[in-house]
N, CA, C and O atoms as a CHARMM CRD file, in Angstrom:
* protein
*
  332
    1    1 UNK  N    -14.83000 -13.20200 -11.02900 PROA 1      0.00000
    2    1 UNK  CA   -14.85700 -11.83600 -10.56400 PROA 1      0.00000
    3    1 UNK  C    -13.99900 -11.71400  -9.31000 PROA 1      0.00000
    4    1 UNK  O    -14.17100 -12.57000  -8.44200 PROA 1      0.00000
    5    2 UNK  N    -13.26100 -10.93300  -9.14500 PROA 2      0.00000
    6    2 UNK  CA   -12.86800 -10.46300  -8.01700 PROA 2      0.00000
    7    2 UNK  C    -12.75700  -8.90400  -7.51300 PROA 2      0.00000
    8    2 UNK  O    -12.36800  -8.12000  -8.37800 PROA 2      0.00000
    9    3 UNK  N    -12.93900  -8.56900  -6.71800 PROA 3      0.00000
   10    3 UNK  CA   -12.47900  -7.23200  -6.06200 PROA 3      0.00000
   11    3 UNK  C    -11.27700  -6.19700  -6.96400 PROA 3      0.00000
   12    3 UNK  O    -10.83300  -6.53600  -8.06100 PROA 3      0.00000
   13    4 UNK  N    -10.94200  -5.09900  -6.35800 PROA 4      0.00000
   14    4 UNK  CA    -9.66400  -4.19500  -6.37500 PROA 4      0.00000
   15    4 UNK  C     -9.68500  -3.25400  -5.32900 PROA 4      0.00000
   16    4 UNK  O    -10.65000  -2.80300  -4.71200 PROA 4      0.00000
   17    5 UNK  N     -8.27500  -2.98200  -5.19900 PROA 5      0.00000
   18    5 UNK  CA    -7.87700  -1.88200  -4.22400 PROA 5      0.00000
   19    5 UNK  C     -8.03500  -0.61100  -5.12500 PROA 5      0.00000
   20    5 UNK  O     -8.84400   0.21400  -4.70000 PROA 5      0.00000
   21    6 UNK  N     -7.45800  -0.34700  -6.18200 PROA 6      0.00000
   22    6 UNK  CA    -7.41900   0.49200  -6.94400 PROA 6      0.00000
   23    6 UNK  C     -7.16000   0.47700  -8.32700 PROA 6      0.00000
   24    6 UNK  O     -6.20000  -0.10900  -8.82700 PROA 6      0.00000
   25    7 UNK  N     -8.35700   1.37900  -9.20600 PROA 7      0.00000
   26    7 UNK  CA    -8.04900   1.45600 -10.73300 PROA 7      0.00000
   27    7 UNK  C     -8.21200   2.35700 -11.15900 PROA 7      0.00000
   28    7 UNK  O     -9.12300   3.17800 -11.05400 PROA 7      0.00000
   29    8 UNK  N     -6.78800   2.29300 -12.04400 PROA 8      0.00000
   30    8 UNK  CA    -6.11600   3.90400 -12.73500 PROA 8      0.00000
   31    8 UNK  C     -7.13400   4.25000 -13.85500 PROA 8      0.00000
   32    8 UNK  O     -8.17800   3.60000 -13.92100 PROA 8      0.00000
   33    9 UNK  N     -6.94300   4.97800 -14.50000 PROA 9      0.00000
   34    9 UNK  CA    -7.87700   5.40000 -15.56900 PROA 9      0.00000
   35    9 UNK  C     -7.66300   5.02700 -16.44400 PROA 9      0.00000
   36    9 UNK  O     -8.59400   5.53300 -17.07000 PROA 9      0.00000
   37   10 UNK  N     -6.85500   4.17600 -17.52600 PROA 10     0.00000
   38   10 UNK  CA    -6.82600   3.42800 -18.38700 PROA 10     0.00000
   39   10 UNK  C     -7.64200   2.00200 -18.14300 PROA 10     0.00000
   40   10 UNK  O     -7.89700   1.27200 -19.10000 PROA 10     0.00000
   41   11 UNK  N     -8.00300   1.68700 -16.88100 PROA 11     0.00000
   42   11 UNK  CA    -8.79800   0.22300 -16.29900 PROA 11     0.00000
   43   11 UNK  C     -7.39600  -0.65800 -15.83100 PROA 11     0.00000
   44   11 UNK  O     -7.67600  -1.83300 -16.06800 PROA 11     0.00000
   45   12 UNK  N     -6.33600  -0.60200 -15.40000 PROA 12     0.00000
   46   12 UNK  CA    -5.52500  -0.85500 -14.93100 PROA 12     0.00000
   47   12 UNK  C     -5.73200  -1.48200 -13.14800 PROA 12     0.00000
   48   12 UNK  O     -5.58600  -0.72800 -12.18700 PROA 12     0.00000
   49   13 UNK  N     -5.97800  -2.51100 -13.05300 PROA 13     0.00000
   50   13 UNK  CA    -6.76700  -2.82800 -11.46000 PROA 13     0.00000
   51   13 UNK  C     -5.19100  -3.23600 -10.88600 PROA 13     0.00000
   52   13 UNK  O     -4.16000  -3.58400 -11.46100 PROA 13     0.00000
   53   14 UNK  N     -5.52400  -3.02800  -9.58100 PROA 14     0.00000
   54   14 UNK  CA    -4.74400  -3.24000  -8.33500 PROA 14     0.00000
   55   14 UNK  C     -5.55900  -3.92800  -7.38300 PROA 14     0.00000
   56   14 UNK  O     -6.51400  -3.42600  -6.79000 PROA 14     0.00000
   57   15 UNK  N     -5.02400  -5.42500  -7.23200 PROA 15     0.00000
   58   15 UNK  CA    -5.53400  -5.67700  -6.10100 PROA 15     0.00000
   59   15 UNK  C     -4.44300  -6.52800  -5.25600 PROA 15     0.00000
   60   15 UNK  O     -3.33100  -6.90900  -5.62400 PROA 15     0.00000
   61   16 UNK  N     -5.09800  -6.71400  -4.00400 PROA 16     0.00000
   62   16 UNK  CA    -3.94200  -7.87900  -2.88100 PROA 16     0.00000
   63   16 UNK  C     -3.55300  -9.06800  -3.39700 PROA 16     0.00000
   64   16 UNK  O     -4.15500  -9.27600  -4.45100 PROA 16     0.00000
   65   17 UNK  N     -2.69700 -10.06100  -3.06600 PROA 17     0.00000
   66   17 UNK  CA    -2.16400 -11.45200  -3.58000 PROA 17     0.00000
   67   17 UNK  C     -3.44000 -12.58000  -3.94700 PROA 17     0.00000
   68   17 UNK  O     -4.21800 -12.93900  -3.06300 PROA 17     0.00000
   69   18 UNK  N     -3.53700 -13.06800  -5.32600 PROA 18     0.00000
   70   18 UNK  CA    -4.20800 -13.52900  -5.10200 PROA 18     0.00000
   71   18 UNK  C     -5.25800 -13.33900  -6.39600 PROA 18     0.00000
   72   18 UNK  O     -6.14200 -14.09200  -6.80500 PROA 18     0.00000
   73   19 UNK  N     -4.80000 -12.01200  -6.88200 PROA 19     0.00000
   74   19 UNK  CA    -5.86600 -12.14200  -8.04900 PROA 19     0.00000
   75   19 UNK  C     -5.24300 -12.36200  -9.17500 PROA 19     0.00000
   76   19 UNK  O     -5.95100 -12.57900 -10.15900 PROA 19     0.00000
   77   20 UNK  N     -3.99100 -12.36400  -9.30800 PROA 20     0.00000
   78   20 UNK  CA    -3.29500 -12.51200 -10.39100 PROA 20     0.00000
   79   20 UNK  C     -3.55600 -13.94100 -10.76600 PROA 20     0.00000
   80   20 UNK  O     -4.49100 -14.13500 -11.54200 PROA 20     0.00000
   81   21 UNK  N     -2.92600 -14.88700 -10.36700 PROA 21     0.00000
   82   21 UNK  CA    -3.57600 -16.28000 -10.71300 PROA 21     0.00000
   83   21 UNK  C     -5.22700 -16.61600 -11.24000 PROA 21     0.00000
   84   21 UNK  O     -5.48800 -17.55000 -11.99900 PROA 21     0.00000
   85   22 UNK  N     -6.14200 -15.77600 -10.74500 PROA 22     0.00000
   86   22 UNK  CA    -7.32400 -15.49700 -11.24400 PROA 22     0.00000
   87   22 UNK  C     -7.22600 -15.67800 -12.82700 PROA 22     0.00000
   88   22 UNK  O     -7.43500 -16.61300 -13.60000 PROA 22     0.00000
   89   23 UNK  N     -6.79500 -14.30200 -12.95800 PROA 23     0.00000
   90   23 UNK  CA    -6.62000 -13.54000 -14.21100 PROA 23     0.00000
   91   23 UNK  C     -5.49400 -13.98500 -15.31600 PROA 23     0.00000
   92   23 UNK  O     -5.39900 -13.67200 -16.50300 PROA 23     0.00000
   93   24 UNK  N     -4.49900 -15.01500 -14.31800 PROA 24     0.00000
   94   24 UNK  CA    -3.37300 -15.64500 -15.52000 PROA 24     0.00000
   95   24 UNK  C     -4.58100 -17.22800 -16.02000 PROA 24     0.00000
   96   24 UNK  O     -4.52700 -17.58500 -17.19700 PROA 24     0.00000
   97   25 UNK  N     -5.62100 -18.06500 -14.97200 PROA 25     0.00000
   98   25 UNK  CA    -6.23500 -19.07900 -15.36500 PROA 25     0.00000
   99   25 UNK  C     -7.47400 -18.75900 -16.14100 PROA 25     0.00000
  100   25 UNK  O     -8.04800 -19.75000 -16.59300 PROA 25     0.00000
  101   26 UNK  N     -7.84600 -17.95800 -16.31600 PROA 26     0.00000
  102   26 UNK  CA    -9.10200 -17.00900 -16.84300 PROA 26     0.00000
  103   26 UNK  C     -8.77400 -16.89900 -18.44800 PROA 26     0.00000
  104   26 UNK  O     -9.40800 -17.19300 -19.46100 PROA 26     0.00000
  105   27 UNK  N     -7.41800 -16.30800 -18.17900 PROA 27     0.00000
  106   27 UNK  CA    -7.19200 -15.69600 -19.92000 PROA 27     0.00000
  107   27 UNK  C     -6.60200 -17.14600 -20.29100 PROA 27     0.00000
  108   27 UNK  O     -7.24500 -17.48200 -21.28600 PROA 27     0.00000
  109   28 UNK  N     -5.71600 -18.13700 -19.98200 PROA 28     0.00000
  110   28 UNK  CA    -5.07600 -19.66400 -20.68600 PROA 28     0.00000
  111   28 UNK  C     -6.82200 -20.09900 -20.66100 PROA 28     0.00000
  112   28 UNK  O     -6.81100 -20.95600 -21.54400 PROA 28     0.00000
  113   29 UNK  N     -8.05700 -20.03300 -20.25900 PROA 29     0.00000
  114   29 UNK  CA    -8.82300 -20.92100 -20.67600 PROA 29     0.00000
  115   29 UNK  C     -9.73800 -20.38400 -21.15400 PROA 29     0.00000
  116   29 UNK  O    -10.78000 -20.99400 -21.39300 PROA 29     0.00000
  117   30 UNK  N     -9.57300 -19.10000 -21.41400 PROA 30     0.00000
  118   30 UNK  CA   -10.59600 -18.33600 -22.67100 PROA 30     0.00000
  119   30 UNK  C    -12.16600 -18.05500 -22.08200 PROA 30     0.00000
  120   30 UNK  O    -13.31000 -18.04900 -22.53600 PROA 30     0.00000
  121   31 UNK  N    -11.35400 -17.78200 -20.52700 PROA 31     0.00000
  122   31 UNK  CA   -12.49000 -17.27200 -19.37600 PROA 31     0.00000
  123   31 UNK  C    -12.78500 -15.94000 -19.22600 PROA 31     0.00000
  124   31 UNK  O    -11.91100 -15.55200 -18.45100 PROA 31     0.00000
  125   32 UNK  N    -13.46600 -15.03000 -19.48800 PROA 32     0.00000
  126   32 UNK  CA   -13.54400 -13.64700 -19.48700 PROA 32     0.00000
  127   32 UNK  C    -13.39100 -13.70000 -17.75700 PROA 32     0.00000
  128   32 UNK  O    -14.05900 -14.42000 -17.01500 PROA 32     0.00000
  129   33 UNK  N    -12.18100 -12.60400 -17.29100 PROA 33     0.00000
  130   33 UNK  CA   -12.62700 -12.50500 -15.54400 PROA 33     0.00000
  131   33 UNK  C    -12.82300 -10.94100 -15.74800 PROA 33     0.00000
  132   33 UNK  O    -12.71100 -10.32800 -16.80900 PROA 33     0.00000
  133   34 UNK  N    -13.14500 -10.42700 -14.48200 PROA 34     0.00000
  134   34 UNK  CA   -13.86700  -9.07200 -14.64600 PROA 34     0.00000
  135   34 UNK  C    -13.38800  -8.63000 -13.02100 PROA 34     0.00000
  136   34 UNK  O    -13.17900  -9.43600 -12.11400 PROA 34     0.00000
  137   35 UNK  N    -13.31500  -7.63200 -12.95700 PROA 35     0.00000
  138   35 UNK  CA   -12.95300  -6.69700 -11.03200 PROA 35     0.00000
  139   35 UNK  C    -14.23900  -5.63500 -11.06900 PROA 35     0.00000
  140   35 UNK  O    -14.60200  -4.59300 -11.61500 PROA 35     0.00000
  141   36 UNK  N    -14.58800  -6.44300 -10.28800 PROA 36     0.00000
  142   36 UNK  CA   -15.94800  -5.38600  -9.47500 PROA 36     0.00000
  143   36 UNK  C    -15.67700  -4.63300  -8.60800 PROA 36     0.00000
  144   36 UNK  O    -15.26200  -5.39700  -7.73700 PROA 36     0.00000
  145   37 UNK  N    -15.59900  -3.38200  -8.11200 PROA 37     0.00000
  146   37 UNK  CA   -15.51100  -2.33600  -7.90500 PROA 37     0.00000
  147   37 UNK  C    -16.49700  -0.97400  -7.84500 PROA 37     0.00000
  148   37 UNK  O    -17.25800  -0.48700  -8.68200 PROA 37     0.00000
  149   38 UNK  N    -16.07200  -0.50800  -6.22600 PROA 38     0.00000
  150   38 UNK  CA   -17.36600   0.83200  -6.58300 PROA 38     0.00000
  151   38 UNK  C    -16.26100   1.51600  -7.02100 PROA 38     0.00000
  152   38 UNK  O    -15.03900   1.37000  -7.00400 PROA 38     0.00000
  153   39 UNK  N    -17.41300   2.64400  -7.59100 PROA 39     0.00000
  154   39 UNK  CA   -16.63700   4.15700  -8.44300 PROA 39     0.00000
  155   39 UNK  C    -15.61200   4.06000  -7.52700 PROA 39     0.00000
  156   39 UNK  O    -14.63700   3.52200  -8.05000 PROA 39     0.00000
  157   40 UNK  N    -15.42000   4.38200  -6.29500 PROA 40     0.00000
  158   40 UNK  CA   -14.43400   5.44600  -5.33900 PROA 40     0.00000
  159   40 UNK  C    -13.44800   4.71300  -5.44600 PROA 40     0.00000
  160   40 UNK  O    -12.48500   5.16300  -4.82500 PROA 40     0.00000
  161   41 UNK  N    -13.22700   3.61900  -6.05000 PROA 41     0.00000
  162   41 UNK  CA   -11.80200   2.40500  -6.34000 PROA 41     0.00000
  163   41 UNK  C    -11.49700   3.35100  -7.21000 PROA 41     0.00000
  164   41 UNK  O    -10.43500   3.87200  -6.87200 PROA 41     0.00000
  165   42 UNK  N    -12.04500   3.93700  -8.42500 PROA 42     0.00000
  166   42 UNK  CA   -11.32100   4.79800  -9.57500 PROA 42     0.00000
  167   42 UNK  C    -10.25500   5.79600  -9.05000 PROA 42     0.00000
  168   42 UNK  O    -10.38300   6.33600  -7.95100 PROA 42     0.00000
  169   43 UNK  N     -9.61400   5.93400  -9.54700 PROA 43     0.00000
  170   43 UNK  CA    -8.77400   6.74100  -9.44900 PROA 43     0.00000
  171   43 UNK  C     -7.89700   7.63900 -10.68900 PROA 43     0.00000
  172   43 UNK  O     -6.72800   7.47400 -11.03800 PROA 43     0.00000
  173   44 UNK  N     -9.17300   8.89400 -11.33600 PROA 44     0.00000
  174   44 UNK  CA    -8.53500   9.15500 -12.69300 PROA 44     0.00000
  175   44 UNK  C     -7.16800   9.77400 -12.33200 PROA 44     0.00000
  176   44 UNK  O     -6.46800   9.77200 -13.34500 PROA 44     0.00000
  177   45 UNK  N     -6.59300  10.24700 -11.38300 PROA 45     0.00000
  178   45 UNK  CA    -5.83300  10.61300 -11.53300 PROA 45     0.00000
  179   45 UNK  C     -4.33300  10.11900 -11.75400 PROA 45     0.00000
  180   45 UNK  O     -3.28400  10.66700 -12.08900 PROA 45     0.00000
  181   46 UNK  N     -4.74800   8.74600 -11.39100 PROA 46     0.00000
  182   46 UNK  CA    -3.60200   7.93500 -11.97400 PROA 46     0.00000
  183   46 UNK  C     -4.02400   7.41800 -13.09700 PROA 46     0.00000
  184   46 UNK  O     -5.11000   6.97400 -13.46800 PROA 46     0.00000
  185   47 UNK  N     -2.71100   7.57700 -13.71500 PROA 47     0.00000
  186   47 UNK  CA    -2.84700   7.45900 -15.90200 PROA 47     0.00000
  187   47 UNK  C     -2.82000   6.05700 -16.21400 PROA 47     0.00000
  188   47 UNK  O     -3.29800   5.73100 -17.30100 PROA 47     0.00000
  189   48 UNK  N     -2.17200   4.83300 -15.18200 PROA 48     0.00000
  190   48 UNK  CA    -2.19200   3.12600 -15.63100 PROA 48     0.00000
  191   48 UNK  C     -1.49700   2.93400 -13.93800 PROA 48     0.00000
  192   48 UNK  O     -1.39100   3.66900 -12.95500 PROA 48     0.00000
  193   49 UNK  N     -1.18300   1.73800 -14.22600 PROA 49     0.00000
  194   49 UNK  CA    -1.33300   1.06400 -13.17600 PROA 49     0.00000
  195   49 UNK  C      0.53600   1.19900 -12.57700 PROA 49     0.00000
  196   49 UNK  O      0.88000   0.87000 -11.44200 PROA 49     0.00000
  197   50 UNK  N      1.10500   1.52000 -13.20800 PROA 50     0.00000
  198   50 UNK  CA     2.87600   1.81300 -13.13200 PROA 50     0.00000
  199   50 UNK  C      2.53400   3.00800 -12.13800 PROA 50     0.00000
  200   50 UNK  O      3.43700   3.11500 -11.30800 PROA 50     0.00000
  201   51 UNK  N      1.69100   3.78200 -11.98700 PROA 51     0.00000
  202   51 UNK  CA     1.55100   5.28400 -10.89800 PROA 51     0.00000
  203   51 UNK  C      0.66800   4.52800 -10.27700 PROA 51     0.00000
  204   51 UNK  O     -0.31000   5.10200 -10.75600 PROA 51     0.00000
  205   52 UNK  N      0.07500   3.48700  -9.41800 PROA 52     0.00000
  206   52 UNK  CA    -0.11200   2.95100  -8.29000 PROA 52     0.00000
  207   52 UNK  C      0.99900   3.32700  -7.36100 PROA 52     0.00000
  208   52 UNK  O      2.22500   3.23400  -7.29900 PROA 52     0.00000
  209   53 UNK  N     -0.01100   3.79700  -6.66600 PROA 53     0.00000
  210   53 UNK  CA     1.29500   3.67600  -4.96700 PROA 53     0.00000
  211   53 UNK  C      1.58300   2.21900  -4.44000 PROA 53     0.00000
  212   53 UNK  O      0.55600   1.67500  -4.03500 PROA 53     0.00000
  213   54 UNK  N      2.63000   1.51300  -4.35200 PROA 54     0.00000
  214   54 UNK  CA     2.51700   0.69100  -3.45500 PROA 54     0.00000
  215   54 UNK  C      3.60300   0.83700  -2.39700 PROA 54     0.00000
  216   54 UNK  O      4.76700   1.17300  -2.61700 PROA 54     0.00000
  217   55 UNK  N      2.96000   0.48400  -1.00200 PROA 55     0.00000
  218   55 UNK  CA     3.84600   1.08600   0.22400 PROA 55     0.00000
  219   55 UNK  C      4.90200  -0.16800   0.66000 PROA 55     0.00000
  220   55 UNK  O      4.36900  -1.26500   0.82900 PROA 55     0.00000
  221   56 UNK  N      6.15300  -0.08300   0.82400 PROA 56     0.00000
  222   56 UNK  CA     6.93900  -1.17200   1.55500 PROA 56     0.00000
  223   56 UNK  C      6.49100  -1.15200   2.93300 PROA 56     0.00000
  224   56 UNK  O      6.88000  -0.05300   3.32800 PROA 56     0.00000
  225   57 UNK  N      5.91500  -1.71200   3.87000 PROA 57     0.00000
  226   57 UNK  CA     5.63900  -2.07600   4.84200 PROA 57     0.00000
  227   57 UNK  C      6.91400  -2.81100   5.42600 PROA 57     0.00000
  228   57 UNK  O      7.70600  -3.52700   4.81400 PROA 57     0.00000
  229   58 UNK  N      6.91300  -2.29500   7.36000 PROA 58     0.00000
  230   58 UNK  CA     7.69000  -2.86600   8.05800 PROA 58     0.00000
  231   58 UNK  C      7.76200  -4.73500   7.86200 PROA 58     0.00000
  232   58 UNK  O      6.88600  -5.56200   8.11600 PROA 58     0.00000
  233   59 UNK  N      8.74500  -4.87500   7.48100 PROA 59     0.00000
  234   59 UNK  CA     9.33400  -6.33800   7.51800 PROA 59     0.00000
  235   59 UNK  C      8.81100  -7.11600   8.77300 PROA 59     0.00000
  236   59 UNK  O      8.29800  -8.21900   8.58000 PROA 59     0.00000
  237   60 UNK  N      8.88000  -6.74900   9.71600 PROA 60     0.00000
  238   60 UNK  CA     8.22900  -7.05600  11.14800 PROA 60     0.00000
  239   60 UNK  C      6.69800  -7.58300  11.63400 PROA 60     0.00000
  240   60 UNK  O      6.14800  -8.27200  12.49300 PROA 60     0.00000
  241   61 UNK  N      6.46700  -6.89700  10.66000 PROA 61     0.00000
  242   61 UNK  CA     4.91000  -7.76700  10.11000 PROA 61     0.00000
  243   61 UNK  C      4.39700  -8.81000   9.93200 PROA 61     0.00000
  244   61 UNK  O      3.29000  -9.26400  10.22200 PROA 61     0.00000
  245   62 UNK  N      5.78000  -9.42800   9.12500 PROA 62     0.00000
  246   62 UNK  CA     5.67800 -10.69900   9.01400 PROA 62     0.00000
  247   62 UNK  C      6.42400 -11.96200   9.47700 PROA 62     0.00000
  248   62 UNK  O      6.19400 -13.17100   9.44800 PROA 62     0.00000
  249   63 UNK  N      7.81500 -10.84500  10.09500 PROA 63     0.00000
  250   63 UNK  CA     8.89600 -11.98000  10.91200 PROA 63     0.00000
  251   63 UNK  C      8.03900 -11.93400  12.10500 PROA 63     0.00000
  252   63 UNK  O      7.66800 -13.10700  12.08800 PROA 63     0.00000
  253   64 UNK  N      7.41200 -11.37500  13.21400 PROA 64     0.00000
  254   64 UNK  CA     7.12100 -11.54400  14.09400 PROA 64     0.00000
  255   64 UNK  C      5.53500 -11.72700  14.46400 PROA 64     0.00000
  256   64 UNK  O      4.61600 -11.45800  13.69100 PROA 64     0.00000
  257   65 UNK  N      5.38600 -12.25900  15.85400 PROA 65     0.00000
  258   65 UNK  CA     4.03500 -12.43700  16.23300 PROA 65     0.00000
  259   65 UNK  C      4.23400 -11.61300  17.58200 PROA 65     0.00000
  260   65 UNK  O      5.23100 -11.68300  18.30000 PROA 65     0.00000
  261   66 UNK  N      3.18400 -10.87100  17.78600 PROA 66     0.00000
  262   66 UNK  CA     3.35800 -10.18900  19.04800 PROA 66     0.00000
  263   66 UNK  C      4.44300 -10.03000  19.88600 PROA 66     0.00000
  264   66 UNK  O      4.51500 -10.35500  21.07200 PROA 66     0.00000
  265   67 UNK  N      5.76700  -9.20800  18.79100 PROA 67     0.00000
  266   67 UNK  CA     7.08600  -8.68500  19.12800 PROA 67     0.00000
  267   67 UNK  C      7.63000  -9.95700  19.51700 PROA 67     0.00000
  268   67 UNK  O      8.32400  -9.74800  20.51200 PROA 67     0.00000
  269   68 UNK  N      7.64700 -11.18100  19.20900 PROA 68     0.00000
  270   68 UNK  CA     8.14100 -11.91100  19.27700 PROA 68     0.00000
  271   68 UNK  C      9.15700 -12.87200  17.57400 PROA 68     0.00000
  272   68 UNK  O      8.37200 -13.45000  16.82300 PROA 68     0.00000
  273   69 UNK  N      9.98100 -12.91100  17.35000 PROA 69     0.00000
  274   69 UNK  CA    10.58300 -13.05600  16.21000 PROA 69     0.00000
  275   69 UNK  C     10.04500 -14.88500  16.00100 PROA 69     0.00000
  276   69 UNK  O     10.12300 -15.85900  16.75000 PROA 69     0.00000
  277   70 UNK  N      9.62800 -14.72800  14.92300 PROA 70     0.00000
  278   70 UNK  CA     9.41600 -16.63300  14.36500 PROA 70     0.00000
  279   70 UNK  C      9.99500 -16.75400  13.00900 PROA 70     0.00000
  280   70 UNK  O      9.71200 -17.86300  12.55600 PROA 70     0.00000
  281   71 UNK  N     10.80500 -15.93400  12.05500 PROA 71     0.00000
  282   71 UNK  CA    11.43500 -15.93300  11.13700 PROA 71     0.00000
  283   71 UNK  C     12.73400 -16.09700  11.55300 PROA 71     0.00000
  284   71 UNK  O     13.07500 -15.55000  12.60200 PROA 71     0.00000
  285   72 UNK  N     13.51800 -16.74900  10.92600 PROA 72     0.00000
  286   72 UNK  CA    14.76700 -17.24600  11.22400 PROA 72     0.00000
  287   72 UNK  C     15.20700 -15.58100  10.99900 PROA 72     0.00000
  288   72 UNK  O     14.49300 -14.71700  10.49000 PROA 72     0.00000
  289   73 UNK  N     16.57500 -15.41400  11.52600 PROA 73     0.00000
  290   73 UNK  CA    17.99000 -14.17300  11.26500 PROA 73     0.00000
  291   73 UNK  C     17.89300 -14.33900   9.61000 PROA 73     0.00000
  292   73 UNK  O     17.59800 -15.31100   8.91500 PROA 73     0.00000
  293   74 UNK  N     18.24200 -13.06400   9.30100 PROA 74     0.00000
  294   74 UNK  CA    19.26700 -12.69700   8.36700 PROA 74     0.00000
  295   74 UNK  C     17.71000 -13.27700   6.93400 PROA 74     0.00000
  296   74 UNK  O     18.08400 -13.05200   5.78300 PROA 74     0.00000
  297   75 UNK  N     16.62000 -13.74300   7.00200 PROA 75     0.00000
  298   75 UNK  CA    15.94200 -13.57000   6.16200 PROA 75     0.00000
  299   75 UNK  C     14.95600 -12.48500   5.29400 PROA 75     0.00000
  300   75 UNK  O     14.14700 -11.77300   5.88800 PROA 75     0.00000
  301   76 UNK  N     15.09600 -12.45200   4.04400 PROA 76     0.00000
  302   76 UNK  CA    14.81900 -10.85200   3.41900 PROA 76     0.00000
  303   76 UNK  C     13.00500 -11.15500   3.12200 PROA 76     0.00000
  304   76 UNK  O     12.54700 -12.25300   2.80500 PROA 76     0.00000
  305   77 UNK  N     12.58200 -10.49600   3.22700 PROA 77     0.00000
  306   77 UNK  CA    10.72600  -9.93800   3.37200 PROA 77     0.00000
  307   77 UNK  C     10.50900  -9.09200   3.03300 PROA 77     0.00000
  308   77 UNK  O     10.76900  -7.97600   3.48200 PROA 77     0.00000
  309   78 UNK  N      9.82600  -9.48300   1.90600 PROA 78     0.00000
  310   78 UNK  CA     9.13600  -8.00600   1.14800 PROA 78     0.00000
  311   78 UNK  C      7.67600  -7.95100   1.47000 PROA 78     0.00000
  312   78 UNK  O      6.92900  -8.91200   1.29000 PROA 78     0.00000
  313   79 UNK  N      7.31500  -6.86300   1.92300 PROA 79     0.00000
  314   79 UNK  CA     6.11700  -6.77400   2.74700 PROA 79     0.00000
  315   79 UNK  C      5.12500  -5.71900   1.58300 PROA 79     0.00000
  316   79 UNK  O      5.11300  -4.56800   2.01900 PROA 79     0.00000
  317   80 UNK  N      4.72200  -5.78700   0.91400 PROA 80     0.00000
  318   80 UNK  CA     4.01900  -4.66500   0.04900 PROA 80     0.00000
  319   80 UNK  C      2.51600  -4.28500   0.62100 PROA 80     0.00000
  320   80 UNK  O      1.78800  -5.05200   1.25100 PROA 80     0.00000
  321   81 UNK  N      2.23600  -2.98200   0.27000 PROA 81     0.00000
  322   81 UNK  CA     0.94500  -2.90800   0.88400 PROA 81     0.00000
  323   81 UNK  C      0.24300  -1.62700  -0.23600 PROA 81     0.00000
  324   81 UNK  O      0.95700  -0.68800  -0.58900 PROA 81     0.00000
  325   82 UNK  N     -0.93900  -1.72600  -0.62000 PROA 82     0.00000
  326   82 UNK  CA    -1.64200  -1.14600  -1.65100 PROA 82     0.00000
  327   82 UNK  C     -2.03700   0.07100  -0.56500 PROA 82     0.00000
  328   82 UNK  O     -2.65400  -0.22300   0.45900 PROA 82     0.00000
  329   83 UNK  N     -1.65300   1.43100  -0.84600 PROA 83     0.00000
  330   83 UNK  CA    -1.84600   2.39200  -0.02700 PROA 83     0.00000
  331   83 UNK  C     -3.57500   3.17300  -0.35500 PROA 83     0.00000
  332   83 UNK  O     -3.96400   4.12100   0.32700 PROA 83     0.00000
């Protein structure tokens, strides 16, 4: 079982890094996994999981520690964030 950020109305779950591997070792070993969730995770108004919002978040997030840079120059960061 794990959590979600959000699920569309087809049962389409969204969640943070981390559940996918769940759900890819679950189904290769003929493990039923399941996302627990209150109602207010639903979201009928999105039709599947392709109309999830997901937000690009400042890169900075993760090159730096308290405005201080610890990522080398010129490296690309994709920062995603479940809105």
């Amino acid at each position: 079982m794990f959590g979600a950020d959000r699920i569309a109305r087809n049962g389409d779950v969204a969640n943070k890094i981390g559940t996918y591997k769940l759900a890819v070792v679950g189904r290769e070993n003929g493990v039923p996994v399941y996302s627990v969730a209150p109602t207010s995770t639903v979201d009928l108004a999105l039709p599947d999981g392709d109309a999830i919002p997901i937000e690009e978040r400042d890169p900075r997030e993760v090159t730096d520690i308290g405005g201080i840079r610890i990522a080398p120059e010129g490296i690309v960061v994709a920062n995603p964030a479940l809105t």
